[in-house]
N, C-alpha and C positions, 0 to 999 in steps of 0.2 A: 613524425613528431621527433622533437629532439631528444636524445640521450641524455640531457641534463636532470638533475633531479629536481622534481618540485616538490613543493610542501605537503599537498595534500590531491589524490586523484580520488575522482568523488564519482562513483558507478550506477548510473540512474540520471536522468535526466526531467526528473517528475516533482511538483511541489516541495517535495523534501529536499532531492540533490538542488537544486536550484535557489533553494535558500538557504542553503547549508552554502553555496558557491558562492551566495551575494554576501552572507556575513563574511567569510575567510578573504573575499574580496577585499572589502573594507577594513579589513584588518591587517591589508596589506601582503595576505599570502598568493602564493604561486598557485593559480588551481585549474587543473584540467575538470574539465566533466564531459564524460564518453556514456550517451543516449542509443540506446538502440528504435528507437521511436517508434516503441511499443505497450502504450500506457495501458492500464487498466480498463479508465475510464472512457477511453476511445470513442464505443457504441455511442457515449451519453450524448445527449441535445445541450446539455449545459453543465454548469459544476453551480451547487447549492450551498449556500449554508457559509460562504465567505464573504465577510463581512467589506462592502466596498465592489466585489465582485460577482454578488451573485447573480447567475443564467449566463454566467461568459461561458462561451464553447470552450470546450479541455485544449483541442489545439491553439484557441487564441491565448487562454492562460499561458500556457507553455511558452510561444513566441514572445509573448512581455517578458517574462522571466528570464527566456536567452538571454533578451537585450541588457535586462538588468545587471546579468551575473558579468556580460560581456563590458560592461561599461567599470565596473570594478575590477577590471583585470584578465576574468574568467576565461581561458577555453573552452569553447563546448566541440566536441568530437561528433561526429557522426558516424557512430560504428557497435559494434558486438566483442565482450571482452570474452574472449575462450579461455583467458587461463590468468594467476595469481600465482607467483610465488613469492615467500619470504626473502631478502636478500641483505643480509647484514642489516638488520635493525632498521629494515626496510622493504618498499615492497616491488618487486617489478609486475607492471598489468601488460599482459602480451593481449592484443586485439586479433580478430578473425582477418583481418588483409595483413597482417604479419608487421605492423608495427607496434612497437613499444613505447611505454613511458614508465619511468620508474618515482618512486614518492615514498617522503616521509611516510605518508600517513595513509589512511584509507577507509573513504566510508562509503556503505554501499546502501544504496536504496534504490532498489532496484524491483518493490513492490510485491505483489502478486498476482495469483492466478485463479479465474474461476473455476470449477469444474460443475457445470451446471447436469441437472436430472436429467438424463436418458429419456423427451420426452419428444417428439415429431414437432417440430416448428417451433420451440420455444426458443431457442440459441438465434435464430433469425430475428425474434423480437426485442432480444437482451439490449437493457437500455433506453428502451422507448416505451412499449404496455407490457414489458418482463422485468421487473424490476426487484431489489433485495432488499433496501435500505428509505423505511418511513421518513428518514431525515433528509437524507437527499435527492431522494425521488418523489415523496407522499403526495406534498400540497401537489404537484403535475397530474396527480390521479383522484384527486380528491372528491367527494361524489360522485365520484363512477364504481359502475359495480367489478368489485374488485376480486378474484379469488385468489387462497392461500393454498401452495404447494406444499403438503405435508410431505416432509422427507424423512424430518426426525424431530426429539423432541421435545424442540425450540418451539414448533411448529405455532402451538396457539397461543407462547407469547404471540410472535410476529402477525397473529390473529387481532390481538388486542391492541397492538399498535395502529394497525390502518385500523381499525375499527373507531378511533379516534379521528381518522379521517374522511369515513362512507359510513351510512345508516345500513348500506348492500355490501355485507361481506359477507364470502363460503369460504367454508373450511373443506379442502378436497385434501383427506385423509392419505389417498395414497399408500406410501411406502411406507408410512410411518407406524409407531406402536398405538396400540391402540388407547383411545381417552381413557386417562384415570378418572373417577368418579365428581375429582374436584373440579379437571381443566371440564369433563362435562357440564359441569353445573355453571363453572365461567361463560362457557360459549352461550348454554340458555341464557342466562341473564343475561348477557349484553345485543343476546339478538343473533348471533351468528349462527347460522345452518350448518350444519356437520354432512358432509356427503362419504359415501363409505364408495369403496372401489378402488381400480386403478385410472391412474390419467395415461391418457396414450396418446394427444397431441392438442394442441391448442388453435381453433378458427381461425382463419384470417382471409377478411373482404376489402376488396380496397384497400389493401396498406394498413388493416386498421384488425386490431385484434377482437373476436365477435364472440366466442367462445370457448370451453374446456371440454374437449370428447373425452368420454370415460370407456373403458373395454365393454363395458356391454354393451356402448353403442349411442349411448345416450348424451347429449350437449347440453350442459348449462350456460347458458350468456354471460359471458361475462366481459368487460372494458380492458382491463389488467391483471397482470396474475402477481402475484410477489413471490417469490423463493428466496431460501436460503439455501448458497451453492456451497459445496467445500471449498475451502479456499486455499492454495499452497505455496506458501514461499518459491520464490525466483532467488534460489537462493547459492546456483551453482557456481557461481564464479566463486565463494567462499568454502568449497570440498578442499579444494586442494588445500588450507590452509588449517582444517581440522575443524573448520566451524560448520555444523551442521542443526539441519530443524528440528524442530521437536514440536512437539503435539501445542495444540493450538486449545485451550478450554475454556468455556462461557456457561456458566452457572453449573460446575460439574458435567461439559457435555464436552467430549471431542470432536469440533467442528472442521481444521484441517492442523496445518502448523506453520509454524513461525519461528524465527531467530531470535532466541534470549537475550537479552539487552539486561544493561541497569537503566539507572531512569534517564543517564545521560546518551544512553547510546550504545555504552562498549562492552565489548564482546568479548568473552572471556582468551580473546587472542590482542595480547598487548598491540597497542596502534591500530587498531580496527574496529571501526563504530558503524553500529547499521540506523536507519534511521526514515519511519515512514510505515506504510503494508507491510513490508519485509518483516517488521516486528512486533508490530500493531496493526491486527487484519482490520481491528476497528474505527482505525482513525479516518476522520471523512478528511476531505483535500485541506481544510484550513488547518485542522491538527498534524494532518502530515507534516505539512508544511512550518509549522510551530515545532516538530521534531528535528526538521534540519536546521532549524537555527540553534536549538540544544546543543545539538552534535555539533555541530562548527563550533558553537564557543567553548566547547571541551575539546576538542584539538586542539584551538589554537591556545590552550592555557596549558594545556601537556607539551606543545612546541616549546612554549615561552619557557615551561619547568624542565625543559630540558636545553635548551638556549641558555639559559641563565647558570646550571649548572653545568655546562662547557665554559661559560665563562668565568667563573668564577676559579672552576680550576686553572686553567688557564693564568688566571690573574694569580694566583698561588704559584704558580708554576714561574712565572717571571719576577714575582717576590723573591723567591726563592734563589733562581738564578743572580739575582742579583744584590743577594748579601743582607738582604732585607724581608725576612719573612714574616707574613703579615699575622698581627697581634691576636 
């Protein structure tokens, strides 16, 4: 890549960086985007819940999106960024094959990561009948019998979620703490069976998920399982520059963590805005996506406010030299 500087190198190659690339596109900026093509969403059969898009597979999204960003301008890189440094009110991004590209500016959305239960065959399902999220997996599982992986406790919301979706939901307690007297009295009313034990691996016949073994031996049928995984910002390409994660919380629970953001994006390191998972574990693919357009038009208004104020001095500066200083 060339040694020249661009405007803005954009770290991620997912819903967010990709529309954060196509607005800076159209607005005329220079913009690299460097994808390690590693999304999140990868496992899934499709992406939900985007309006115009929904059930398109995450790799075909993605491919419209290159084209998009690349038709305004955009570079998309195919590579792994190892290292970030500051460099005079700017930033150099060194990649893994030992090129570089230096930039104004810098936003990284570069996602996250699951770390699902320590459970025999459940990570082989993820994404198809292992799923986390009622809004963009639900309706696919909907009537079938569904069980919930208590870890922690979230657990009987995310009970009461599909429960909206299946008459047939369990509650497999698990790792978790045990029901207060309230979440007990929720689960009886709305129908949901409470099973006590541990899970120690999940059936699968034909490609197709059939059960939850429990340590003493015992299988309940179930279609699908739902968890809620911890989840951890990808968040290293931004160590070296001081910016780091911090705890991640949802109704007073520590779920994983995430990079603090304002609502536009930036990070409490001047020129550096994240945008997507990285900062909202919760955002499903069209919010993400609505985050990088955020972020892009707050860069490119922080360019302009700093574009404008070189110029101006400037135009002071040649006032000035020339006997006429401006009023």
């Amino acid at each position: 890549m060339s040694e020249n500087v661009v405007d803005v190198v954009v770290v991620g190659g997912g819903a967010a960086g990709l529309s954060a690339a196509v607005v800076l596109g159209r607005a005329r900026r220079e913009v690299v985007v460097v994808d390690s093509g590693s999304p999140r969403n990868a496992p899934a059969a499709g992406v939900h819940g985007f309006l115009t898009r929904d059930g398109i597979s995450p790799g075909e999204l993605v491919a419209i999106g290159r084209a998009e960003a690349e038709r305004y301008g955009a570079r998309v890189v195919d590579g792994v960024v190892a290292d970030v440094a500051n460099d005079g009110g700017g930033f150099v991004v060194a990649l893994e094959d030992g090129a570089t590209v230096r930039s104004r500016r810098l936003i990284v959305a570069t996602g996250l990561a699951d770390e699902l239960p320590d459970v025999a065959g459940l990570a082989g399902r993820w994404g198809r009948d292992v799923v986390h999220c009622p809004y963009c997996h639900g309706w696919e599982v909907r009537d079938q019998a569904i069980g919930i992986l208590a870890t922690g406790p979230m657990a009987t919301h995310s009970a009461l979620l599909f429960r909206q979706l299946s008459d047939d939901v369990v509650l497999f307690r698990h790792t978790a703490p045990a029901l207060s007297d309230e979440q007990a009295e929720q689960m009886a009313a709305r129908g949901i069976t409470v099973v006590e034990g541990e899970v120690v691996a999940v059936e699968v016949e034909d490609d197709r998920l059939t059960g939850v073994r429990l340590a003493s031996g015992e299988v309940v049928a179930r279609q699908a399982v739902a968890v809620t995984p911890k989840v951890g910002a990808r968040a290293d390409v931004l160590g070296a520059l001081g910016v780091k994660a911090t705890d991640w919380e949802m109704a007073g629970h520590v779920l994983g963590d995430h990079v603090a953001a304002d609502p536009s994006g930036a990070t409490e390191i001047p020129g550096v805005w994240v945008a997507g998972n990285v900062t909202d574990p919760r955002a499903q693919v069209v919010a993400a996506a609505a985050a990088g357009v955020q972020a892009a038009a707050a860069v490119n208004a922080d360019l302009i406010a700093e574009e404008t104020a070189t110029a101006v001095a400037a135009l002071r500066k040649s006032a000035r030299r020339n006997g006429n200083p401006p009023a």
